[in-house]
C-alpha positions as CSV (number, residue, x, y, z in Angstrom):
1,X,80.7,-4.7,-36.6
2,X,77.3,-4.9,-37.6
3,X,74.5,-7.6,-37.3
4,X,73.4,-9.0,-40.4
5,X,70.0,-10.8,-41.3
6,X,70.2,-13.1,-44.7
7,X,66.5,-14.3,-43.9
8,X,63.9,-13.3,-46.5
9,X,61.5,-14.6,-43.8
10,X,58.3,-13.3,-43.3
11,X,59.4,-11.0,-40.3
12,X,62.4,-11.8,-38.8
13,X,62.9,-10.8,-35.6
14,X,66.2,-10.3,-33.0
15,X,64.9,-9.5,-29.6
16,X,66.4,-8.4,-26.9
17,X,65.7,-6.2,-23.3
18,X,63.4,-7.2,-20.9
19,X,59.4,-6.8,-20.9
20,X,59.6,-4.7,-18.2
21,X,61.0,-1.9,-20.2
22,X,58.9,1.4,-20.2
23,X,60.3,4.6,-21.4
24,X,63.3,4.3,-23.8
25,X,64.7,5.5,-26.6
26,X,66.6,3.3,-29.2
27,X,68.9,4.2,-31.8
28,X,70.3,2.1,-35.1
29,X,72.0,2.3,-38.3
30,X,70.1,0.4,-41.1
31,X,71.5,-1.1,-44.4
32,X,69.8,-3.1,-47.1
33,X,69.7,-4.5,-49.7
34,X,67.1,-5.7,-52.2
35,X,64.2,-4.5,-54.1
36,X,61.2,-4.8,-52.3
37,X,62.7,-4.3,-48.6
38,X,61.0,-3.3,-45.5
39,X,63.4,-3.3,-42.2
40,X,63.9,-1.3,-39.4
41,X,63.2,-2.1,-35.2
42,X,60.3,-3.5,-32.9
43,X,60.1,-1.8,-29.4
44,X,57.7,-2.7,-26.8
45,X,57.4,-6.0,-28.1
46,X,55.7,-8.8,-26.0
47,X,53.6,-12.2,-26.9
48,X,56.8,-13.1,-29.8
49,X,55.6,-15.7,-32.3
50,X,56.9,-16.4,-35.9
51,X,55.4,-14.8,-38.4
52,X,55.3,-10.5,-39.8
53,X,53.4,-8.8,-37.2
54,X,53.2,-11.9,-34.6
55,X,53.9,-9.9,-31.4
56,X,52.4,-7.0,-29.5
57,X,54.1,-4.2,-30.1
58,X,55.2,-1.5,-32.4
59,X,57.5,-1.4,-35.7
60,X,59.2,1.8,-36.8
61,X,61.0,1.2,-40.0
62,X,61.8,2.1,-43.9
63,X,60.2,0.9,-46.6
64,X,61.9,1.1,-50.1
65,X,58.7,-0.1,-52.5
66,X,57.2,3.5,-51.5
67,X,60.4,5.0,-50.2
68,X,59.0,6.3,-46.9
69,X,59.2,5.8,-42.9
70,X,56.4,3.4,-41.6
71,X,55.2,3.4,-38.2
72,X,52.5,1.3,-36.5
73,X,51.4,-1.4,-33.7
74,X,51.5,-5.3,-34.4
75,X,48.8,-6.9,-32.3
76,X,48.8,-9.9,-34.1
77,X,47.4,-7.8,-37.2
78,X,48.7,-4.9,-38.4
79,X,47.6,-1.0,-37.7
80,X,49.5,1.7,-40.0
81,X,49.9,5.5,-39.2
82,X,50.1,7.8,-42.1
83,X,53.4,6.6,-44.1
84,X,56.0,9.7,-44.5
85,X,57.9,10.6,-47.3
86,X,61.5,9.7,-47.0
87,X,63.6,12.6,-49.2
88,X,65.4,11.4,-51.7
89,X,63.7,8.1,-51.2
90,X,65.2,5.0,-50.1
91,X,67.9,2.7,-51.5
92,X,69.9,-0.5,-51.1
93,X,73.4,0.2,-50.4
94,X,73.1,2.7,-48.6
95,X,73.1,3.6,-44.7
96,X,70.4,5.2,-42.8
97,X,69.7,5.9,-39.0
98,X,67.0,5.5,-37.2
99,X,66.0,7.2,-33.8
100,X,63.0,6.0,-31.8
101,X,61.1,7.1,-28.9
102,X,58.5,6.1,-26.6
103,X,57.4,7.9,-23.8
104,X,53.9,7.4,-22.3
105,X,51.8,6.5,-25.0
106,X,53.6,8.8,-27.3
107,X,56.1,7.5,-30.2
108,X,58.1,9.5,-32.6
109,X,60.6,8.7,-35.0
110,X,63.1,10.0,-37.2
111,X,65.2,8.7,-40.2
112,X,68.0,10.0,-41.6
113,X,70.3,9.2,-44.9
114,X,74.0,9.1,-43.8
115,X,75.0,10.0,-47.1
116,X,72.7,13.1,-48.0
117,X,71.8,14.1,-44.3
118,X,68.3,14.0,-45.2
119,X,65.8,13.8,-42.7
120,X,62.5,12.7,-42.4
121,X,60.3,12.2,-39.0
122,X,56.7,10.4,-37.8
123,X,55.0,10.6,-34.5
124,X,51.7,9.3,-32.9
125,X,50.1,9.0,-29.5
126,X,47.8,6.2,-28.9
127,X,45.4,6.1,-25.9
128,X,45.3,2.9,-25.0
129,X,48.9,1.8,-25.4
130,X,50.9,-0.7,-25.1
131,X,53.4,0.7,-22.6
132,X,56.7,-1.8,-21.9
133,X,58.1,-4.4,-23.9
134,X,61.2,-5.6,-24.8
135,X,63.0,-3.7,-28.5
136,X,64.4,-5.7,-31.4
137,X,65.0,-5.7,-35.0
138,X,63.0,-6.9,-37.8
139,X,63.1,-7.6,-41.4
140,X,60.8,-8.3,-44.2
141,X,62.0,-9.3,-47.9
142,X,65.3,-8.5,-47.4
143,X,68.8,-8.5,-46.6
144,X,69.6,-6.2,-43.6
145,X,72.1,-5.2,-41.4
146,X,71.8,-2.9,-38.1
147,X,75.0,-1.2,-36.6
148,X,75.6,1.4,-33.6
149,X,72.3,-0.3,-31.8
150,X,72.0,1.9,-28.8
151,X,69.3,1.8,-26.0
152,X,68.5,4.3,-23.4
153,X,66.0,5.5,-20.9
154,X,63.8,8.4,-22.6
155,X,62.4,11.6,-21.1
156,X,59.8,13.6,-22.0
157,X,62.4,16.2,-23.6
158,X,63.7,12.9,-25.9
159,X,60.3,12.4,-27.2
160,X,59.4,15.8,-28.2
161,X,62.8,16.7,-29.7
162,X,61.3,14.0,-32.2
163,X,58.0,15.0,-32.2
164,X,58.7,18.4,-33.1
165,X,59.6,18.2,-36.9
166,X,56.6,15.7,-37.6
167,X,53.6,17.2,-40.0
168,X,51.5,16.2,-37.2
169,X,50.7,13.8,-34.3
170,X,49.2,10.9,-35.8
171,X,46.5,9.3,-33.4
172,X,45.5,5.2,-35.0
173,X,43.2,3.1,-33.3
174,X,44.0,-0.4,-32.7
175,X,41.5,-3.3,-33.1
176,X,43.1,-6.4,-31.3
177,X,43.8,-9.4,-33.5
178,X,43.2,-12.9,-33.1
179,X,44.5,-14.5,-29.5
């Protein structure tokens, strides 16, 4: 089975996992569809409201308007790392899996098309983290669905098997929103 989101909500969110969470590595398939999507999962998440980026935490997800991986924190606002290139861009229909990891104040991602085997990956380190929170998923403008959800506790191996095949360790700085 899968789980499926029909909300075209301004950032759905499933939550799940407990606050407390620290170090952990979380895996999902992602399917769309619909032309302006953006979907993929929150981890760290704490201080859940409605609304896009109404949490603390960070998204890790595709984007098919530009057809790349994004990656950022919500802090009740919105701080975006470089965007990568996702080859062979991105498109409804179509599977992809995501692999996330956060380990200290490190995160790295990768993406991959189920059908072509591309791959693309993202990574930053932010100093002044946010460093446990729970993980869930999260649409934006479209229908979604996320199968073979798996969490696990990450090492510092976990990470950098990520973090290796990123361009480059992306390093944002947050400005905190609005309480």
């Amino acid at each position: 089975g899968a789980i499926q989101s029909n909300s075209f909500e301004r950032g759905a969110k499933l939550l799940a996992g407990s606050h407390a969470w620290r170090n952990y590595t979380m895996t999902s398939d992602i399917w769309f569809e619909g032309p302006a999507a953006d979907m993929g999962v929150v981890i760290r998440t704490n201080d859940e409201a409605k609304g896009v980026d109404a949490y603390r935490g960070y998204f890790v997800g595709i984007r098919s308007l530009d057809g790349t991986l994004v990656m950022g924190r919500a802090n009740y606002s919105w701080t975006e790392v470089l965007p990568v290139i996702i080859p062979g861009g991105i498109h409804p229909f179509n599977w992809y899996r995501l692999r996330v990891s956060a380990y200290g104040c490190d995160v790295a991602a990768s993406v991959t098309n189920l059908a072509t085997q591309q791959t693309a990956w993202i990574a930053f380190e932010e100093h002044f983290c946010i460093k446990g929170g729970r993980f869930g998923l999260r649409t934006l403008n479209a229908n979604a669905r996320w199968r073979n959800i798996g969490v696990e506790p990450a090492t510092w191996s976990d990470l950098q098997q990520l973090e290796r095949y990123a361009t480059f360790v992306q390093h944002p700085i947050a400005v905190d929103g609005p309480p």
